[in-house]
Each structure stands twice: as C-alpha cells, then as structure tokens.
C-alpha positions as CSV (number, residue, x, y, z in Angstrom):
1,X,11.5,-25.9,8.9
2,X,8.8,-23.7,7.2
3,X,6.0,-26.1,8.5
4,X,7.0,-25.9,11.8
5,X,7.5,-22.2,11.7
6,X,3.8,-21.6,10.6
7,X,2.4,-23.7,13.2
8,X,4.5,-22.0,16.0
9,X,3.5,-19.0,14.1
10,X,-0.4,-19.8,14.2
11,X,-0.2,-21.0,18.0
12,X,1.3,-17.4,19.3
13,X,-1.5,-15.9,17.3
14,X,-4.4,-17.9,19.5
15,X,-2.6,-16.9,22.3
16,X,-2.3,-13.4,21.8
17,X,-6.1,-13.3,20.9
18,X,-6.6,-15.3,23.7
19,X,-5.1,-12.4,26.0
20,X,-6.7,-9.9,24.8
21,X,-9.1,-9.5,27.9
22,X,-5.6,-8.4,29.9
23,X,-6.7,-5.3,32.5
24,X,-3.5,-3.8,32.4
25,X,-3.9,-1.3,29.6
26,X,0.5,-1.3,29.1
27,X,0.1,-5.1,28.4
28,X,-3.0,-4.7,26.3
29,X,-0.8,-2.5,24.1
30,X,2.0,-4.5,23.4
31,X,-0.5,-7.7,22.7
32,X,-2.4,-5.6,20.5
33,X,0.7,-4.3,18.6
34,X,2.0,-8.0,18.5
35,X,-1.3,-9.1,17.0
36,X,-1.4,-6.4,14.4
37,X,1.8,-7.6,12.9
38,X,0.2,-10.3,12.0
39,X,-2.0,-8.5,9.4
40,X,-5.2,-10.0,7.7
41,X,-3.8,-13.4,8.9
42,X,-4.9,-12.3,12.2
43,X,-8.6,-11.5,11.3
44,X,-10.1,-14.7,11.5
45,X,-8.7,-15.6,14.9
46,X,-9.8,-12.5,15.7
47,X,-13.9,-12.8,14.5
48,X,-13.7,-16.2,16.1
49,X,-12.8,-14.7,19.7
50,X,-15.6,-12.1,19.0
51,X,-18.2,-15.1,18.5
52,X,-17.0,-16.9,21.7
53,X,-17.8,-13.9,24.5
54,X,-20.1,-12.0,25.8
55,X,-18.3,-9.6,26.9
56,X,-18.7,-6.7,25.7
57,X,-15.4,-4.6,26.6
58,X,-14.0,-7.8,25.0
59,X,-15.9,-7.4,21.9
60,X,-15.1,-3.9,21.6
61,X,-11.6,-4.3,21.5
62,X,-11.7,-7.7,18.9
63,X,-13.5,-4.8,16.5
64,X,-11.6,-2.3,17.2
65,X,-8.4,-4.5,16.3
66,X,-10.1,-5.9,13.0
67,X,-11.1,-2.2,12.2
68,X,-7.2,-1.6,12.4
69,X,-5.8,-4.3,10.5
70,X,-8.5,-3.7,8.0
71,X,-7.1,0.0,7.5
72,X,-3.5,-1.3,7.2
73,X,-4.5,-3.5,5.0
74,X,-6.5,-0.7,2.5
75,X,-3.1,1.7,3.4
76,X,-1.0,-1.0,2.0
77,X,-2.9,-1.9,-1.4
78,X,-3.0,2.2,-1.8
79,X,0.3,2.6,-1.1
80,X,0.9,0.2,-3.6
81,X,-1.3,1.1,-6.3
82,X,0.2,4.3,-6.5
83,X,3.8,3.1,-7.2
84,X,3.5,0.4,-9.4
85,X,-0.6,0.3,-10.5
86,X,-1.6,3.7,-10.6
87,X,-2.7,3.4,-14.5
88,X,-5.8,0.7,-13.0
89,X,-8.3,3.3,-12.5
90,X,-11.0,0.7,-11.6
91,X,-8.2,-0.9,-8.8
92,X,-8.2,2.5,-7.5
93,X,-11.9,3.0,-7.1
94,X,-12.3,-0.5,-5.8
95,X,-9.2,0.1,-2.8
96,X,-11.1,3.4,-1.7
97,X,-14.2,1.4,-1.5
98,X,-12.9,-1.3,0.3
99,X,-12.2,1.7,3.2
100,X,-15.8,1.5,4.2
101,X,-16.4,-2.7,2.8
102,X,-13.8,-4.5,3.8
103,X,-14.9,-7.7,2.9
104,X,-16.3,-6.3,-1.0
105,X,-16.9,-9.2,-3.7
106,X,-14.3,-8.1,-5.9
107,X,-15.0,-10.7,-8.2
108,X,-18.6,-9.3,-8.6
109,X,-17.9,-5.6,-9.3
110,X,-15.2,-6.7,-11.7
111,X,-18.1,-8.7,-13.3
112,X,-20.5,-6.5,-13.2
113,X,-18.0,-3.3,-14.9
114,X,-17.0,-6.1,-17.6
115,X,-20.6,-6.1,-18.9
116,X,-21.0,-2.6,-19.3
117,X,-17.9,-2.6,-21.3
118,X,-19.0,-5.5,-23.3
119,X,-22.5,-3.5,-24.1
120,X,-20.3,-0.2,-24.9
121,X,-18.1,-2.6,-27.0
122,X,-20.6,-4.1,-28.7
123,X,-22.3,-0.5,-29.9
124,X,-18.7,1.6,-30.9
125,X,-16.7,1.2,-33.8
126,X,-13.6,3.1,-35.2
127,X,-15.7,5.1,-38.3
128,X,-17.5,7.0,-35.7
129,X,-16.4,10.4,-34.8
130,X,-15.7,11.7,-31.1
131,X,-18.8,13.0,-30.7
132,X,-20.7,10.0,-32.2
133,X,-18.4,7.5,-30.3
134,X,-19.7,9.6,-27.0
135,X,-23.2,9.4,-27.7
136,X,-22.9,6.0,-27.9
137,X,-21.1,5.8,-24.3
138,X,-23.8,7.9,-23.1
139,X,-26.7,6.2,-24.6
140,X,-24.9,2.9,-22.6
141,X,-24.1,4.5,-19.6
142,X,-26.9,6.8,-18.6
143,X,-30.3,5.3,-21.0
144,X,-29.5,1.5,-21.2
145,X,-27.6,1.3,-17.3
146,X,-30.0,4.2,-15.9
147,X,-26.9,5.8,-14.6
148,X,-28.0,9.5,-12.8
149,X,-27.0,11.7,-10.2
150,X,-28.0,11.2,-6.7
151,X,-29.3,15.2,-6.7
152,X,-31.1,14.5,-3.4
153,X,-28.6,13.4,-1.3
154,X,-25.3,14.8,-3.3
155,X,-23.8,15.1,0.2
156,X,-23.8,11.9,1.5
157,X,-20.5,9.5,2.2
158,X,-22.3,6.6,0.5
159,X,-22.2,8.2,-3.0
160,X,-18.9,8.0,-3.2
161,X,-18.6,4.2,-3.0
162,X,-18.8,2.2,-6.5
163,X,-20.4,-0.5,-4.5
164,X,-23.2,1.9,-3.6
165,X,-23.4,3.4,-7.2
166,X,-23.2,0.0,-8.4
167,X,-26.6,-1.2,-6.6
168,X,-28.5,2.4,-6.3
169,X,-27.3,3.4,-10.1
170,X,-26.9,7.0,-8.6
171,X,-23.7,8.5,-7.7
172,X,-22.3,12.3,-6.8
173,X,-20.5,13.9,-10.0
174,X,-16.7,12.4,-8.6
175,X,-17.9,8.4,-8.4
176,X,-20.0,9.2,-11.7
177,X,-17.2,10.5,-13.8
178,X,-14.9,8.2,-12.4
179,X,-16.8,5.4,-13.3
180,X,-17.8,6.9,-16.7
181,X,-13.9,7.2,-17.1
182,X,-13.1,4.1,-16.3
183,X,-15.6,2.6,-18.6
184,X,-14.4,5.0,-21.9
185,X,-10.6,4.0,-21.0
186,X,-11.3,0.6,-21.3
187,X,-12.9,1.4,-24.8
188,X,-8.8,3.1,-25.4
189,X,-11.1,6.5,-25.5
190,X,-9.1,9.2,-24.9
191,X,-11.0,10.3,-21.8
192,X,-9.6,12.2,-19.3
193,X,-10.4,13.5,-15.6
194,X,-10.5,17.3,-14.9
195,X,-9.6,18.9,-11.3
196,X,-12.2,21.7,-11.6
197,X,-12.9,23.1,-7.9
198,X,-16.2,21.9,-6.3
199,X,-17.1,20.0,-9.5
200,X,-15.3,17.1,-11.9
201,X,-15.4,17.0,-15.5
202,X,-14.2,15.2,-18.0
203,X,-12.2,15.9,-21.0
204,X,-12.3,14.2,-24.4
205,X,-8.8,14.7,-26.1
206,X,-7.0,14.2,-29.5
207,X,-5.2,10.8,-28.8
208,X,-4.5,9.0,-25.6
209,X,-1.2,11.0,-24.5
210,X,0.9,10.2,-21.1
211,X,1.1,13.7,-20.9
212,X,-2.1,15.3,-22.0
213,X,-2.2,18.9,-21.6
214,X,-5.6,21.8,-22.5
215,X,-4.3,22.4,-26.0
216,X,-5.1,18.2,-27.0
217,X,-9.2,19.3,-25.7
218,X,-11.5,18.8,-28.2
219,X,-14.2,19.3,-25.9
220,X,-15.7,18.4,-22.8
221,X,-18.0,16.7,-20.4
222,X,-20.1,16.6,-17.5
223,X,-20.4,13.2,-16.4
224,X,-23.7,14.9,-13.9
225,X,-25.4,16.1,-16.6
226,X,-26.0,12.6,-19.0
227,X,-22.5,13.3,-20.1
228,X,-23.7,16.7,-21.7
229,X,-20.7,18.3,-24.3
230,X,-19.3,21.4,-23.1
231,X,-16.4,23.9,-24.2
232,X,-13.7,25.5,-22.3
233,X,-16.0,29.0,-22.3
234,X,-18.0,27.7,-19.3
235,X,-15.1,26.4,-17.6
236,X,-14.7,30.2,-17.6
237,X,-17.9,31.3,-16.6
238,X,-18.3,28.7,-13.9
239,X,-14.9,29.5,-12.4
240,X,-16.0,33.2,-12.7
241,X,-18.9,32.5,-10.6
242,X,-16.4,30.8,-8.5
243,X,-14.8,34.2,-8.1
244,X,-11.5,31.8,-8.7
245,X,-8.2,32.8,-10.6
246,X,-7.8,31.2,-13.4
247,X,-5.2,28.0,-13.1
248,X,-4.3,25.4,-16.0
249,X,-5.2,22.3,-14.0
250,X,-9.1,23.3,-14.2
251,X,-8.6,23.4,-18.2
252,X,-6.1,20.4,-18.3
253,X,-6.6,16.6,-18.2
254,X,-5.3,15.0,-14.6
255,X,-3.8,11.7,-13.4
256,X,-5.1,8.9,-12.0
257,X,-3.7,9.4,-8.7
258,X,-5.0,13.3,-8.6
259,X,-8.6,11.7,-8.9
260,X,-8.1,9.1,-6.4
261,X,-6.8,11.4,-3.9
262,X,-9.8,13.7,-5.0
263,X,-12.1,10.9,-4.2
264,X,-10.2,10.8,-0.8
265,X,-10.7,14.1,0.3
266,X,-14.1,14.5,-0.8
267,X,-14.8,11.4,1.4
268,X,-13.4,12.7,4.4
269,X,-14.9,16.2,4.0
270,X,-18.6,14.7,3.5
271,X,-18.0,12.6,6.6
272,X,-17.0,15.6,8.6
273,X,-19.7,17.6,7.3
274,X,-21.9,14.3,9.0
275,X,-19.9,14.9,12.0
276,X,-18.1,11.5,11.8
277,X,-14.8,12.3,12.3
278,X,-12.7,9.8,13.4
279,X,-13.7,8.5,9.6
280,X,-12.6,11.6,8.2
281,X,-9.1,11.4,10.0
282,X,-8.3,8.1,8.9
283,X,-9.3,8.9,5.3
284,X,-7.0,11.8,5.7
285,X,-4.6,9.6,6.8
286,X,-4.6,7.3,3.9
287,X,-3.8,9.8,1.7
288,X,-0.4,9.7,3.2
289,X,-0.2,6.4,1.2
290,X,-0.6,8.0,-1.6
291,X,2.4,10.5,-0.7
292,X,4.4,7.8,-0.6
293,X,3.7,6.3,-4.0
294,X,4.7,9.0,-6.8
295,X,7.7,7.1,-8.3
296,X,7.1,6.3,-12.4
C-alpha cells in the first residue's frame, strides 16, 4: 500500500508542476499551495520544469516556488533547532546560512570547522591558565587561520554568512565571535556570547554554567580585535559613549538562541540598509520560528 501511495503521490506532483503555466491567477494559487505541501520533495520536479521552458513568466514562477519551499524548509530546521537543538551553536550558524545557500555543502563546513578544532586541540592543555589557554585560541584562530575583520565592508549581508567567512577569512564582529565561540566551546572553554548594543563580545567565565550570570566573568573579549582581553570598565565606558542605561545583559553571558536571533536581525537590518527588503521581511519573519521554540 505504501508503494503504491508514493507513486500516486509522485504522479500528482508532475502534474501539479505541469500546471503551473495556468492563466487563471485563483487556480494558480491553489496548485501552488498544493505543490508547496509537498516540501523539498517538490524541488526537483520543480528545477526540471524550469530546464524544460522558455518561458519566462513560467520560469519566474518555478523560482519563485523553489524560493518558497526553500524558506519553509530553513523556518522548519529553525523552528526546530530552537526546541530541541538549541545547545549546537555551529547547527545554528549553518541554518541561518542556509537562508541565503540553500543547497550549502554541509558536509564541507563541518569538515572544514573540525580542522580548526583539531589545530586548537592539538596546541591546549589543562595546565594552562585562562589567559594562556586564550592565547593559544587566538594564536589558532586569528595568526595560523588569518581570521580578521572585514573593516571595509563591515556593512555588507555577506559577512554574516559562515560560508562567506569561511572562504574570505573575514567576517563582521557577530559571524567572528560566533565562530570564535563555537570553536572555544568545542574545546569545553567556558566561552560565552555577550548582547552588548551595536557590538558582540565575548566573555570568558569561571566554569561552563547553564546559567552563567556577570559575577562568573573573569574577563573579556573582543572577537574584532584578534580576541584582545578586556574588563567590564570599558563595557562602561563604551556604553557611556552609547549614552545607554546601564542593563545586566550587556555585562552577562547570553544564550545560544539570543545570538542566533542577533545574527537574524542584524541580517535583516544590513539588507534593508542595501534596500533589499523583501530579504529583510522574510528574515524577520524567520525569527518567528524562533518564537516558537523556547521550551527546555
């Protein structure tokens, strides 16, 4: 019965694509709905039809359905992540690049992330003291990797993408520290992420804690500066400059999922500062999934 359900299954698919040149726009909606229902499964029928015509109206609306399955599909694995895998930092970074490459070599990046870790690995040992151990993750990260900020371009959509920090080796200080972060935790470094307005900073604490709060800080760091050591005092003076009242989360270590929604809306504010914005309303969208995935 299963069989025969998958083939019916795959032969209302080729239909549906097949119908997707219908005038009426009424029809064309409920063919289109009926087609995304079918998820990923749908993508290949989908590419095929996009190969077979020259039309381009036709074309148009195979990638505009694609696009849409692609973005349920990210909204799912978010949605997810945030309920049951929120502790994979790295799975977090990967999903929100997926957003803008779809069909991302996950295999790869996981490869490529595995040999930095090895390299840290291979250079830390448990005699060393915090600051020693983050020397060592700095001489890894930022002189052996050539890890650096993209100080030209800081604005740009594409530095927030590990794929893009990846191959350029230059990130904006979010993707850098998340990376850096992600790299230390996987050392068991206790490493965390700090919310601090306009900025992110990491902070280097006295034990890996579920529940870390300023008082476990030994010190901190700015992923954008080489992973340079700094103390709570310019915290104060920066969010001085800031003209900002002072608030605990800009002291405090922070979740994963408060970074990867940080990475969300500092994706959809650089593309509206690039005047993209139907990218910056679908990022904001996403974040819904996140919403929805708070249970521990």
């Amino acid at each position: 019965m299963k069989a025969y359900r998958d083939m019916k299954e795959i032969s209302e698919l080729k239909a549906l694509v097949s119908l997707v040149d219908e005038p009426d726009e009424r029809l064309f909606a409920q063919i289109s709905s009926r087609i995304l229902s079918y998820g990923a499964d749908a993508i290949p029928d989908l590419e095929a039809a996009w190969e077979g015509t020259l039309d381009t109206e036709i074309q148009e609306r195979l990638i505009e359905l694609i696009h849409q399955i692609q973005q349920q599909e990210v909204y799912a694995e978010l949605n997810n992540w945030g309920m049951f895998n929120y502790d994979d930092l790295l799975r977090g970074f990967m999903i929100i690049t997926q957003y803008q490459y779809p069909d991302l070599d996950i295999d790869k990046l996981t490869r490529e992330v595995g040999h930095i870790v090895q390299e840290v690995y291979l250079e830390l040992n448990n005699q060393l003291t915090a600051l020693e151990k983050v020397k060592v993750l700095n001489h890894v990260f930022y002189d052996i990797n050539k890890f650096a900020g993209n100080t030209a371009n800081i604005q740009l959509p594409e530095n927030f993408y590990l794929k893009n920090l990846l191959e350029t080796r230059k990130g904006n200080p979010l993707s850098l520290g998340v990376f850096y972060l992600i790299i230390a935790r996987s050392m068991r470094l206790p490493i965390y992420g700090v919310d601090l307005p306009k900025h992110f900073v990491l902070a280097y604490t006295d034990g890996l804690n579920d529940d870390p709060k300023e008082d476990d800080v030994l010190f901190y760091l700015n992923p954008f500066n080489k992973g340079a050591v700094f103390t709570k005092n310019e915290i104060d003076l920066y969010i001085k400059q800031l003209r900002l009242e002072k608030s605990e989360e800009y002291y405090q270590p922070c979740d994963h999922r408060t970074i990867i929604r940080r990475l969300i809306n500092g994706l959809a504010e650089s593309y509206q500062s690039a005047g993209n914005h139907d990218k910056s309303n679908e990022l904001l969208h996403l974040l819904k999934a996140l919403d929805n995935g708070k249970v521990k």
